[in-house]
KEZA-20720 format. One record per residue (C-alpha): x, y, z negated; residue in one letter; residue number from 0. Coordinates in pm, whole numbers. Layout:
N
     xx     yy     zz r   k
      X      Y      Z a NUM
...
end
This chain:
60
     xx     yy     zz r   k
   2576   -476   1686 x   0
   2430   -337   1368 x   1
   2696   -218   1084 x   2
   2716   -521    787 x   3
   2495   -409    450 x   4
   2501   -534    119 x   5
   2274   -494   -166 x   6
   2252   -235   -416 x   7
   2059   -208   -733 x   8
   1900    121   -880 x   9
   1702    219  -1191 x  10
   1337    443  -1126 x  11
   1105    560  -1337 x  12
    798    389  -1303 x  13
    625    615  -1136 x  14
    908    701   -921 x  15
    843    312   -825 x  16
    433    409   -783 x  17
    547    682   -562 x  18
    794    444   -318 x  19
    472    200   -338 x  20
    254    466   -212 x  21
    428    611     48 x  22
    486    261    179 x  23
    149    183    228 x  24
     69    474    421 x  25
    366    399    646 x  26
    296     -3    626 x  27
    633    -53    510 x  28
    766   -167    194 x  29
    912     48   -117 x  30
   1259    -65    -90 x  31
   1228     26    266 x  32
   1099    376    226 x  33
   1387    422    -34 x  34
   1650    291    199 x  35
   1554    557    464 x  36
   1516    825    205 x  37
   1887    702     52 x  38
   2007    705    425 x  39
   1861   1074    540 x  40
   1980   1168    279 x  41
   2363   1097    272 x  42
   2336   1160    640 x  43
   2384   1546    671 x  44
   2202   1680    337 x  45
   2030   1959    634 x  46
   1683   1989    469 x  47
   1521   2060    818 x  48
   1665   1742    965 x  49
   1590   1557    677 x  50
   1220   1674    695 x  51
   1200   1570   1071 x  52
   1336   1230    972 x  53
   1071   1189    708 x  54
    789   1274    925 x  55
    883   1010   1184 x  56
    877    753    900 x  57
    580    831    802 x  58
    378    771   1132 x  59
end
């Protein structure tokens, strides 16, 4: 059974925002799901080679 969530609200820069946007549509996702995995590998284990493998598997 997947943990509970609840929502949580942050402030970009615009084109911090353009950025999410972009990446999303080369991954067909959505920003806010591009950010969540981004927020997630990153409070995972901060290890900058694990966090690169996790990136490249969202972005195929």
């Amino acid at each position: 059974m997947a943990e509970p969530t609840q929502p949580l609200s942050i402030r970009l820069a615009t084109s911090d925002i353009d950025h999410l946007a972009e990446r999303a549509r080369r991954v067909s996702g959505t920003p806010t799901g591009v950010a969540r995995e981004l927020i997630r590998s990153g409070l995972s284990d901060g290890d900058p080679f694990t966090q690169a493998e996790r990136l490249l598997k969202i972005e195929r």
